[in-house]
C-alpha atoms as one frame of an Amber mdcrd trajectory, in Angstrom:
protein
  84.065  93.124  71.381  87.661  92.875  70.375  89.884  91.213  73.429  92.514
  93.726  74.424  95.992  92.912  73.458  97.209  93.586  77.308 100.733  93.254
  79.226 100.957  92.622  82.704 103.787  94.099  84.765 105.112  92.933  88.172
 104.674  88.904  88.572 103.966  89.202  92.094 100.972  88.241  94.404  98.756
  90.931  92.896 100.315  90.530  89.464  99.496  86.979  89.506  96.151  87.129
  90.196  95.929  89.292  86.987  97.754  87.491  85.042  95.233  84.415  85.746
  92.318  86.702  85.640  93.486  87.502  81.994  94.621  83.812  80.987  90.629
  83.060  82.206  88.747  85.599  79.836  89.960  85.227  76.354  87.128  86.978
  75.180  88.479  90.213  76.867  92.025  89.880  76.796  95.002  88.738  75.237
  97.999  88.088  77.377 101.019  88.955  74.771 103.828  89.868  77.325 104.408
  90.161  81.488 107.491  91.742  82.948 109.451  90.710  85.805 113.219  91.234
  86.640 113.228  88.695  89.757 110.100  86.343  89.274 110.585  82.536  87.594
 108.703  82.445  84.439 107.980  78.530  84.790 106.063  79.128  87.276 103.458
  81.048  85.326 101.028  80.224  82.671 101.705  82.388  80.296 100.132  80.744
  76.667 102.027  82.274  74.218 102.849  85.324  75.992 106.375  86.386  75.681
 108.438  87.323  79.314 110.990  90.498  79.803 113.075  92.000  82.490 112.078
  95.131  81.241 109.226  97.245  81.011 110.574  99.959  78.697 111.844  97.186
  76.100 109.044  95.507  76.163 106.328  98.162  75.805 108.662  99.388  72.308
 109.088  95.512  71.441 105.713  94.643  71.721 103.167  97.713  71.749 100.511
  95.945  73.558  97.402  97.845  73.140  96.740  98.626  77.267  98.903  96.735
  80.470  98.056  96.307  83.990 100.958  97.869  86.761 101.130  95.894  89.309
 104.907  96.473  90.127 105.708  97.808  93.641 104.101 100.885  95.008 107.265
 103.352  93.897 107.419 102.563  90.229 103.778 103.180  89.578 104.167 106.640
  88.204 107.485 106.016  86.253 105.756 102.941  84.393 102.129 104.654  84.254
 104.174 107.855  82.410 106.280 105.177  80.230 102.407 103.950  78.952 101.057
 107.899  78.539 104.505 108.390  76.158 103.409 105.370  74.103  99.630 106.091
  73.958  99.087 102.576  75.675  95.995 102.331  77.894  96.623 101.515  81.753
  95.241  99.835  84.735  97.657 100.749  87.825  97.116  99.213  91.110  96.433
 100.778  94.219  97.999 102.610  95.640  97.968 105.037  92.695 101.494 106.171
  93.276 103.772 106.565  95.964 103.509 109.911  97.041 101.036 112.633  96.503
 103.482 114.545  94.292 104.052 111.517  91.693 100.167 111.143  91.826  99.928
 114.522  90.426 102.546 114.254  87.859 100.663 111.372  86.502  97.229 112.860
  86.382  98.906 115.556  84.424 100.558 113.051  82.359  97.189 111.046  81.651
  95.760 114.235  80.865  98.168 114.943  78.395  98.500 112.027  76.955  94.042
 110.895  76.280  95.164 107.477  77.528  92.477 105.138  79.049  93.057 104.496
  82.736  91.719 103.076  86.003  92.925 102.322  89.445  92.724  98.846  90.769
  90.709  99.393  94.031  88.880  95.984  93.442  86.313  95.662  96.255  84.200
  98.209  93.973  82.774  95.739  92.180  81.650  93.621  94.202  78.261  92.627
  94.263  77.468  93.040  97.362  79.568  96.675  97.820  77.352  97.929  94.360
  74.431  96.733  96.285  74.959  98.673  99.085  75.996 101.830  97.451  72.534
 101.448  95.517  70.800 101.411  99.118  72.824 104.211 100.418  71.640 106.463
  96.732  68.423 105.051  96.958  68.077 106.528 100.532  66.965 103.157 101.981
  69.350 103.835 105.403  68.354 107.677 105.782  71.031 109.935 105.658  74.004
 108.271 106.767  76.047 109.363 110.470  78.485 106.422 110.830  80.698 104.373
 109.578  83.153 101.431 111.122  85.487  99.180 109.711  87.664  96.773 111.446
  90.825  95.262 109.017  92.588  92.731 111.111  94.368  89.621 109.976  97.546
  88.114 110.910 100.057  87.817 107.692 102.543  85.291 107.962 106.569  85.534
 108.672 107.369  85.158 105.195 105.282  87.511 103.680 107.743  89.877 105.249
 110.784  88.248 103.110 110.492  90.754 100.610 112.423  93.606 102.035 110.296
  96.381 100.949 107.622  95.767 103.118 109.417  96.422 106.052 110.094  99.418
 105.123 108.035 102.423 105.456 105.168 102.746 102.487 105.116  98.645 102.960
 103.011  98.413 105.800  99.142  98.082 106.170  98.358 101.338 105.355  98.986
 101.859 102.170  98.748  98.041 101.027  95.598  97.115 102.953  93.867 100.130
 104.540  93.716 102.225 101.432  91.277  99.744  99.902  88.896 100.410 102.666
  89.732 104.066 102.862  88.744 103.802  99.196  85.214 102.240 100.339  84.647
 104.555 102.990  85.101 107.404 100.100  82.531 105.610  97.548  80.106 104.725
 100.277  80.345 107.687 103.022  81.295 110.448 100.009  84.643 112.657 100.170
  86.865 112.620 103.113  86.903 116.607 104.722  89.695 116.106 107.385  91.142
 112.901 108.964  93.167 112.179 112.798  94.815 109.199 112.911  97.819 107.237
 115.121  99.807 104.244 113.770 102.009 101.892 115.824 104.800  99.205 115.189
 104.610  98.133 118.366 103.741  94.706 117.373 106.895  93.762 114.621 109.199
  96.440 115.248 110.087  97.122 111.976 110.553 101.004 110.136 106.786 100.319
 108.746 103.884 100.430 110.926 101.679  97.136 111.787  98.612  99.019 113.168
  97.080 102.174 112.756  93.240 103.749 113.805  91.923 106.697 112.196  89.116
 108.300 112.582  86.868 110.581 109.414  85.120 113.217 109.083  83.123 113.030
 105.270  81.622 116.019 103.406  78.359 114.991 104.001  78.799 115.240 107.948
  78.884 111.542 108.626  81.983 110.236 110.607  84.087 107.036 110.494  86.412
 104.905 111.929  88.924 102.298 110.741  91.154  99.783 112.681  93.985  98.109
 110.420  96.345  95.670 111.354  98.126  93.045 109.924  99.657  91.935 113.399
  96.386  90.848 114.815  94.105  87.502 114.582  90.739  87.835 113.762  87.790
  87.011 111.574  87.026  90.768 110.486  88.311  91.172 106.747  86.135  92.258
 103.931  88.111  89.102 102.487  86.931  86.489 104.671  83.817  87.991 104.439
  83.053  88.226 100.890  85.358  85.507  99.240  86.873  87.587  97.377  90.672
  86.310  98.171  91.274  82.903  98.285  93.998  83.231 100.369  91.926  84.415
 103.255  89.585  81.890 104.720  85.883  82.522 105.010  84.477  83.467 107.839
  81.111  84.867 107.436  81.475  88.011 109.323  81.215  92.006 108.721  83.776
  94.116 108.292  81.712  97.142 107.832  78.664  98.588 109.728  76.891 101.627
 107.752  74.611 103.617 110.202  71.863 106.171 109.533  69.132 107.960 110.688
  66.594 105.196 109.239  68.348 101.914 109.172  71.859 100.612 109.167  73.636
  97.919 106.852  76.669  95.478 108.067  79.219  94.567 104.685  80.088  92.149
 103.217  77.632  89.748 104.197  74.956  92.314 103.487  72.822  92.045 106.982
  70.411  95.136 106.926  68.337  96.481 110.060  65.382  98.110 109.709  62.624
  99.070 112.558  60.199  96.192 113.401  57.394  98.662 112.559  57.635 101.303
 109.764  57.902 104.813 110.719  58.693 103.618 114.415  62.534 104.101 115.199
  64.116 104.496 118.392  65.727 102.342 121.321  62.461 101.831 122.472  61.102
 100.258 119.353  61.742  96.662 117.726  64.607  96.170 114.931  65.022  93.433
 112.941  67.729  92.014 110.313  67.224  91.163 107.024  70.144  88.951 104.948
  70.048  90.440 101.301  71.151  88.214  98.735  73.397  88.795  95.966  75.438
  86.795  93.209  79.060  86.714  93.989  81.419  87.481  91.165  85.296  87.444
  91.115  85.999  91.167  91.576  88.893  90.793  89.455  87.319  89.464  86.141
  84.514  92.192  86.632  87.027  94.909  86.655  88.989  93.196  83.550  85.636
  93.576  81.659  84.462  96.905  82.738  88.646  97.613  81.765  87.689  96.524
  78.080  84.188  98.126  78.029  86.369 101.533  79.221  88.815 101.109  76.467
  86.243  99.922  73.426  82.902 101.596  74.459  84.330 104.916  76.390  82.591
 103.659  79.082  83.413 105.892  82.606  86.070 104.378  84.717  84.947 102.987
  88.017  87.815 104.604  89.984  90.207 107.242  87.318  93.371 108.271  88.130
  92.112 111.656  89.946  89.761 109.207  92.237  92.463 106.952  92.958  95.209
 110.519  93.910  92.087 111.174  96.436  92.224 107.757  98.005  96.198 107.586
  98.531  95.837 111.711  99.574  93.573 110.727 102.211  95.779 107.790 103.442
  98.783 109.774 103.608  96.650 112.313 105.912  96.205 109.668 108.242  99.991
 108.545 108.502 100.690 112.374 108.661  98.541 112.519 111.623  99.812 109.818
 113.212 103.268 111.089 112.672 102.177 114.571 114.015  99.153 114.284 116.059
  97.443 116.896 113.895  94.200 116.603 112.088  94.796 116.501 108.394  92.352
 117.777 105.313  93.459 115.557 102.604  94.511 116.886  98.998  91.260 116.478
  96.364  92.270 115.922  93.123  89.944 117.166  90.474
């Protein structure tokens, strides 16, 4: 296949990690242009890719055929609507937009426009995530009942440097537990109504540090999720699946899938099944099994699956609706927690 002739926008920590991903597979992208008012260009790589302030004059200057947004969280939906206007292809990061209102202005927009898109919630290609949704479909846990996730890592005092995220929309929820909001969705099915409570207690900034929430999913299983970025701990889907290499490895689960015949821990893939077949219950023996599965970069997989959607027609792995569902059902849970009420998130079609 042709490589893509792709822009990236936004130079920062996500944005970087693109930008290598693309300079790494020249077979499925070109990197002509990235876009950055604040960011020093000699610190990139950038081959022969030219570097603007911005976006607007470079997406008329250049016309790249499809660009990656990884800008911060409120210009996702002005730039996403700038690339629907020029009939160039997009891959926004999570969260899809800001607010629930932008989200549907730019599913409109996309569906106006016949552009490509897709929504960078990562962790759905992982091996190891595609192996347990196959599990879950396949029936191999029973029908599920519960679901726990524990997020909890400790960022460091200058990741907090950057003004924005101290500010509310900055915090863990919508930068870190969205992505396993987003998981819950593709493992455990839609979210029907949400409670959740959120605290700053730790930082004291506008933004909250820590939040619990607790699901309710259309196919009657219910879930919980701990998030904080305040806390020390081994319990990351990143230091459990390798998938960051800013986040040391540690080995452990962040995720425990329950049902009727068997359960599943995530990422390291540990599944339980009765000693005996056909004999389950407290009474019986249960024993773990460590499934094995290749490990590949999340981020080149969805670079390629990006091409194969923009060359083959292939069907996005999260579209812009999917990702609106995500971000509706992570704004229910800092609604909650502002309110104390229990929220049925927005479902974009």
């Amino acid at each position: 296949m042709k490589p893509l002739r792709l822009a990236v926008l936004g130079a920062g920590l996500v944005g970087r990690r693109h930008i290598q991903t693309v300079r790494s597979l020249p077979q499925v992208a070109e990197l002509v242009a990235v876009v950055d008012p604040v960011a020093d260009r000699t610190q990139f790589d950038l081959g022969g890719a030219a570097w603007f302030t911005d976006a607007r004059q470079m997406l008329d200057q250049v016309r790249p055929e499809a660009v990656i947004i990884a800008t911060p969280n409120n210009l996702h939906e002005v730039q996403g609507r700038l690339a629907c206007e020029r009939g160039i292809h997009f891959l926004v990061e999570k969260p899809v937009t800001a607010s629930l209102k932008e989200a549907e202005q730019l599913v409109q927009a996309v569906a106006r426009s016949g552009v490509k898109t897709l929504v960078g919630h990562h962790r759905r290609y992982l091996a190891a995530v595609r192996e347990a949704r196959r599990l879950i479909g396949e029936g191999a846990l029973g029908d599920l009942v519960a679901a726990s996730v524990v997020w909890a890592t400790a960022k460091p005092d200058a990741y907090f440097d950057t003004a924005w995220r101290k500010e509310p929309g900055g915090g863990p929820l919508l930068i870190n537990a969205i992505h396993e909001i987003d998981m819950l969705r593709h493992l455990c099915g839609e979210v029907r109504s949400v409670s959740g409570v959120a605290s700053n207690a730790a930082r004291g900034f506008a933004v909250e540090d820590t939040a619990a929430a607790m699901f309710e999913f259309a196919g009657g299983c219910l879930g919980t999720l701990i998030c904080t970025d305040a806390g020390f701990s081994p319990w990351t889907i990143e230091q459990g699946s390798q998938e960051n290499p800013n986040f040391k490895y540690s080995g452990q689960s962040a995720y425990r899938l329950v049902g009727t015949k068997g359960s599943l821990e995530l990422p390291v893939l540990r599944r339980w099944t009765a000693g005996k077949p056909d004999e389950i219950g407290w009474d019986k023996p249960i024993v773990s099994t460590d499934l094995s599965v290749p490990y590949r970069d999340p981020f080149e997989a969805q670079l390629e699956h990006f091409q194969r959607l923009i060359r083959l027609d292939e069907s996005p792995m999260v579209s812009v609706s999917d990702g609106a569902n995500s971000l509706s059902a992570t704004l229910a849970v800092a609604q909650s927690g502002r309110d104390g009420s229990r929220c049925a998130p927005r479902i974009f079609s």
